[in-house]
C-alpha positions as YAML, in Angstrom:
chain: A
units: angstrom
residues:
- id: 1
  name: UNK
  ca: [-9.12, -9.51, 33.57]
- id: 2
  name: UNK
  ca: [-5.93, -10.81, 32.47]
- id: 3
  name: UNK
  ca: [-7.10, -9.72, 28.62]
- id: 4
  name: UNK
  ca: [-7.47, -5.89, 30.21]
- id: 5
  name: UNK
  ca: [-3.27, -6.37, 31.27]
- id: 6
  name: UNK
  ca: [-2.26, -7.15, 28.24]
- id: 7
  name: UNK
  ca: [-3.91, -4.07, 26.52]
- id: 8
  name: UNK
  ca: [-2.58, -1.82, 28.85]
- id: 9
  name: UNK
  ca: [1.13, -3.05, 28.44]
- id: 10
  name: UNK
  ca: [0.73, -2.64, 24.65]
- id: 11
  name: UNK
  ca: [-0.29, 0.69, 25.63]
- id: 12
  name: UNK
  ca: [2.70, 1.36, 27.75]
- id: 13
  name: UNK
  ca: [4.67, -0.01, 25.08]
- id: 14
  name: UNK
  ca: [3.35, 2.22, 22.56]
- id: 15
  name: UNK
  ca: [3.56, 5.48, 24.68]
- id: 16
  name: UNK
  ca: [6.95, 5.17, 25.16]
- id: 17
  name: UNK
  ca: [8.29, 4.06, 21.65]
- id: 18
  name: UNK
  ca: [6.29, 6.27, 19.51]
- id: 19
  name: UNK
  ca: [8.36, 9.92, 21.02]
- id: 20
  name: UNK
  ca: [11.44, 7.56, 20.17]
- id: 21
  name: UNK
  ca: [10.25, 6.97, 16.94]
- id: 22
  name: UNK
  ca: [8.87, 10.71, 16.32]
- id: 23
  name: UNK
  ca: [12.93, 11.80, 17.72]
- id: 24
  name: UNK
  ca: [14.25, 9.04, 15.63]
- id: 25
  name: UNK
  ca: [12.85, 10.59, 12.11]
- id: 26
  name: UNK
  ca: [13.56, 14.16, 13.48]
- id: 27
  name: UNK
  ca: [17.12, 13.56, 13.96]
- id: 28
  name: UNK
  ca: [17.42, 12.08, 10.16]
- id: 29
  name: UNK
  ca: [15.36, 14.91, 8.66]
- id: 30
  name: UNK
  ca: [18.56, 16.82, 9.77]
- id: 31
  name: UNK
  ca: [20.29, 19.06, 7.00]
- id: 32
  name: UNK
  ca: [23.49, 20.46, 7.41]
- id: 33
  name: UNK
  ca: [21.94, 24.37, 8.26]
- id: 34
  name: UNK
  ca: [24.15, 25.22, 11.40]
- id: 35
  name: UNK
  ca: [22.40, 24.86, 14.91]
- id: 36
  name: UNK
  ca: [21.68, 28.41, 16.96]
- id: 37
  name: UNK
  ca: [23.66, 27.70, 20.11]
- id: 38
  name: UNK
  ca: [22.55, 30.26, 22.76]
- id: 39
  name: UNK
  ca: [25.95, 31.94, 23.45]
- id: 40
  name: UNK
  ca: [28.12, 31.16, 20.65]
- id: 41
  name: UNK
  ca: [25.69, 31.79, 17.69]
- id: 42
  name: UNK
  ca: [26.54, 29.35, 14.50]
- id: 43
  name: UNK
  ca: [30.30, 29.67, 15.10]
- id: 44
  name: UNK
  ca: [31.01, 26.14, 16.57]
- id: 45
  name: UNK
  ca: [29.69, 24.78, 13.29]
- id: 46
  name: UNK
  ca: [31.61, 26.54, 11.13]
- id: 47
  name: UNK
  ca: [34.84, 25.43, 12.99]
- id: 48
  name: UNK
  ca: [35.00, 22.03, 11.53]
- id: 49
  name: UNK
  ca: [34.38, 22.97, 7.92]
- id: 50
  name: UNK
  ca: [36.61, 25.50, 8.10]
- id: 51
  name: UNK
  ca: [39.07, 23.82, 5.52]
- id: 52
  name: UNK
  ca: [35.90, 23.96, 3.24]
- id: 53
  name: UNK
  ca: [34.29, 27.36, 3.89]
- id: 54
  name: UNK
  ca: [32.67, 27.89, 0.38]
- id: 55
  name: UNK
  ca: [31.28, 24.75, -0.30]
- id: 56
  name: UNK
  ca: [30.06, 24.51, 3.34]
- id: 57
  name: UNK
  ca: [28.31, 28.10, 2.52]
- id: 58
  name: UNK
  ca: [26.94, 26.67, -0.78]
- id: 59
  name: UNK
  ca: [25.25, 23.50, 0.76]
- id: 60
  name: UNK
  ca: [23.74, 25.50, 3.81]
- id: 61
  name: UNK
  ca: [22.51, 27.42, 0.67]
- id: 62
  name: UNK
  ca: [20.92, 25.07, -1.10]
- id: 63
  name: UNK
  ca: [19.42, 23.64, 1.61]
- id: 64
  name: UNK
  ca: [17.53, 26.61, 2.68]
- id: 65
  name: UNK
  ca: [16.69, 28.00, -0.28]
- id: 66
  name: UNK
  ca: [18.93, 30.35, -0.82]
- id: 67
  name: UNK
  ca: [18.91, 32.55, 1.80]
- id: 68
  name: UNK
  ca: [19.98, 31.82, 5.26]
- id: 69
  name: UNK
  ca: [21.27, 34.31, 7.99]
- id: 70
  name: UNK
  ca: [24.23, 33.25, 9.62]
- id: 71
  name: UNK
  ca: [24.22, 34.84, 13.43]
- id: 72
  name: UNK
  ca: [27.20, 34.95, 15.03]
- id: 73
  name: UNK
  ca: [28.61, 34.79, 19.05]
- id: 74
  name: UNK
  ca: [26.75, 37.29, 21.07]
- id: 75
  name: UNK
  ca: [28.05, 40.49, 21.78]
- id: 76
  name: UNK
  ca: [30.54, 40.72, 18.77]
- id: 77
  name: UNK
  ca: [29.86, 43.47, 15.88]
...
């Protein structure tokens, strides 16, 4: 019986580590491509990279491909 307990607590233990591993490599796979916030569009990231606007723009760039839509706060033109 006692051999049964164990293999359920490595179960356990494996349940609940393996999402923080899967989240873990997720968040490292991370490129710089701005984040779509829902009200605000891509703006927020642009405000720290201000100072560096072009290459900021060129390494988004590269990182997608080449291509990339930039969508900005909702409701503007």
């Amino acid at each position: 019986m006692t051999l049964f307990d164990y293999y359920q607590i490595i179960l356990l233990l494996l349940l609940f580590t393996f999402p923080l591993y899967l989240l873990n490599i997720k968040r490292q796979n991370k490129g710089s491509a701005p984040t779509n916030w829902p009200i605000v569009g891509m703006f927020p990231s642009i405000i720290p990279n201000i100072h560096r606007i072009h290459d900021f723009i060129t390494q988004v760039l590269n990182e997608t491909g080449g291509t990339f839509e930039f969508k900005g706060p909702r409701l503007a033109n």
